[in-house]
N, C-alpha and C positions, 0 to 999 in steps of 0.2 A: 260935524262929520268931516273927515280927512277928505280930500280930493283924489282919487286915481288920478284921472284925465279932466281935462280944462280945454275943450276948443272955444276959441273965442275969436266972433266974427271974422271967420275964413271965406276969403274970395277963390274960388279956384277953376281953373279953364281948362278948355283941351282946344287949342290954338288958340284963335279968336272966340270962342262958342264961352261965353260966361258961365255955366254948370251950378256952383255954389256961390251963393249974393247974402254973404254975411251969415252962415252956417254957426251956433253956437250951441253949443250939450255941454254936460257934465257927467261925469261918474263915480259916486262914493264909495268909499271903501266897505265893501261886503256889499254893492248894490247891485241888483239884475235893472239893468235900464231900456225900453225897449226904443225903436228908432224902427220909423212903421212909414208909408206913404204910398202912393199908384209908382209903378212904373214907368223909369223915367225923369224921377221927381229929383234923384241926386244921392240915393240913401249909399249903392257902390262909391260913387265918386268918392264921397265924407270918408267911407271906409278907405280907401285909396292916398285918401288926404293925410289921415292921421298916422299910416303904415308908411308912409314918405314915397308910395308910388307914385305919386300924381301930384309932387307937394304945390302947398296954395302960393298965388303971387302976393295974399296980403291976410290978416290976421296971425293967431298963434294960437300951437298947440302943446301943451303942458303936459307931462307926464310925470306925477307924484313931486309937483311945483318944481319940475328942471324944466325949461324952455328947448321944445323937441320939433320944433318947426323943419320940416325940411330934414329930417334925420335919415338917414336909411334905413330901408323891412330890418336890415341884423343889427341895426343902432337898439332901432326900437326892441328888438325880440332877447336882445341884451339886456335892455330896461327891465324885462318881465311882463312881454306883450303876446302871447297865443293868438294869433290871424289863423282862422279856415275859411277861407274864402270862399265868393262865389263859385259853384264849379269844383269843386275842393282841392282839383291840383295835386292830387296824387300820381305816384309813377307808377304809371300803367303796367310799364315792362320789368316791374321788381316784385317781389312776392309780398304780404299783406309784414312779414315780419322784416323783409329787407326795406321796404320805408318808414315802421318806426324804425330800424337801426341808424338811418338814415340822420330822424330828427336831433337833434343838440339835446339831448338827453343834459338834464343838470340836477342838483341835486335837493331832493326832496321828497314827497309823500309820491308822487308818481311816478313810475316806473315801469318796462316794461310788463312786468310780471303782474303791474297795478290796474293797467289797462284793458291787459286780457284778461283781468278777472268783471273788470267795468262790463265789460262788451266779450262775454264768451264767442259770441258767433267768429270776432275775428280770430281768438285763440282756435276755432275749430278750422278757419279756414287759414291758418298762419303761411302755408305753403304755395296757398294758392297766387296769382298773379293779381293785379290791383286793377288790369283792365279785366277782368274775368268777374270781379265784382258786380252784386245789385247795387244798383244809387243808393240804398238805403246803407248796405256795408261798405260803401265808401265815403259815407257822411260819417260813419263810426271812426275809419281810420283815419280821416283827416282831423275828427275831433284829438281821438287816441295823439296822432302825432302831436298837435299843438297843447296837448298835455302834458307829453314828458318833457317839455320847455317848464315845467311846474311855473305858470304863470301865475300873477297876483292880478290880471287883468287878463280875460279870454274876449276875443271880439268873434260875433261870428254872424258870417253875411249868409243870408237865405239859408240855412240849416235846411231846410225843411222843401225846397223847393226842387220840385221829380219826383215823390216820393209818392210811396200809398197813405192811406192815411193810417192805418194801425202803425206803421214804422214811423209817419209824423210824430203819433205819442211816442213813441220809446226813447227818440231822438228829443224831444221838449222834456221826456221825466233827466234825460242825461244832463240836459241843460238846469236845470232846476239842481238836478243834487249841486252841480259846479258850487251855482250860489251858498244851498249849505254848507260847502267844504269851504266857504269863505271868500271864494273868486268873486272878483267883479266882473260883472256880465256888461257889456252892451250887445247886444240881440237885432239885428236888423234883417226883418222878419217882412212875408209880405201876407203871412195867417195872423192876422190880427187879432183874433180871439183867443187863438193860445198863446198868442207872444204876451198879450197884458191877463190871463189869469198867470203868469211866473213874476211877471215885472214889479215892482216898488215904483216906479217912475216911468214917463212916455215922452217921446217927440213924434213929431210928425213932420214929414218933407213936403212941399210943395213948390211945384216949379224952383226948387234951390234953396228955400228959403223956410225957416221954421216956423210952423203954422198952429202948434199945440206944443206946450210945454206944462205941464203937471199929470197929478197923479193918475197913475195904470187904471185904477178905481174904477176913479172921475168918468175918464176915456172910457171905458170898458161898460156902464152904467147908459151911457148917452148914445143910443145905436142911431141916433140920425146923426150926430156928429162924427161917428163910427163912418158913415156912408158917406157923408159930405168930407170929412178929411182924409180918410183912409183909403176911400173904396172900396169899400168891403159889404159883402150882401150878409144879411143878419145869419146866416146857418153858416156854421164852420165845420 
């Protein structure tokens, strides 16, 4: 299997405070990968890391085997990298259609007219303002923006985190087609049960450091392991 992304034992800090203590994942080509852990553990930071926000003092991260260490968010988003971040980071004070116009729109199967048809609710609310939005239609249009970059690699931190839970599913089936359209996923999720019924593959963070590395299955099967690495109580 081809590599998307290659981190490989990244140290990274925010002054003195050590955060990641040899961080390493992988992401294959056409893989949904999940990246799970409590609060805390470092699963933003990694995200941060790889997006060149926060880059590491030591290891390397790889992107389709070019050495991307330290690149910047539009290095990378050039490469073919979709970040929605925590928070989604939409502009509040633009209307649901003037922040995809917004996005780097490039060329491929996504488009805006691809999107609103992904996520009707935002084509129905296209006029409306982006702080006017529910958390749930602003996870839509952060996802929408970092789609019409028609990435070959979508990262996406806490999707699902504010949300109800009927918009949880809508938001997890959107993430799911990604991978049928071929995207590679890395998913850093803190619902544990529906991040590994999508995934092909798991990590797990703890205090910085990678504490579980194989299959979603495996992880998903073993609910004391589920609790003792994850955190997570057996009902999702």
């Amino acid at each position: 299997m081809n590599m998307v992304l290659e981190v490989d034992a990244i140290h990274t800090y925010y002054g003195k405070s050590h955060i990641l203590d040899g961080v390493s994942l992988k992401v294959g080509e056409g893989e949904l990968v999940a990246l799970l852990g409590r609060n805390g553990a470092g699963k933003t930071t990694t995200m941060r890391s790889i997006m060149g926000l926060t880059p590491p003092r030591q290891g390397h991260i790889r992107l389709f085997g070019e050495d991307m260490t330290g690149a910047s968010p539009y290095r990378m988003a050039s490469m073919g990298v979709g970040y929605v971040p925590e928070g989604r980071k939409i502009f509040g004070h633009l209307s649901v259609h003037e922040n995809l116009l917004v996005a780097r729109e490039t060329k491929g199967p996504w488009t805006i007219d691809a999107v609103y048809k992904l996520f009707p609710r935002l084509h129905e609310r296209r006029t409306s303002k982006g702080g006017r939005l529910s958390g749930g239609e602003q996870e839509m249009l952060a996802i929408a923006r970092a789609l019409l970059l028609n990435p070959k690699l979508l990262i996406l931190d806490e999707p699902s985190q504010g949300l109800a839970p009927i918009i949880v599913q809508e938001v997890m089936r959107t993430v799911g087609r990604m991978k049928q359209e071929g995207i590679s996923v890395l998913l850093v999720e803190q619902n544990a049960f529906l991040a590994l019924k999508l995934a092909d593959r798991a990590y797990v963070l703890g205090e910085g450091e990678i504490v579980y590395d194989g299959p979603a299955a495996e992880l998903s099967a073993d609910k004391e392991r589920m609790e003792q690495l994850a955190g997570v109580a057996h009902a999702a």
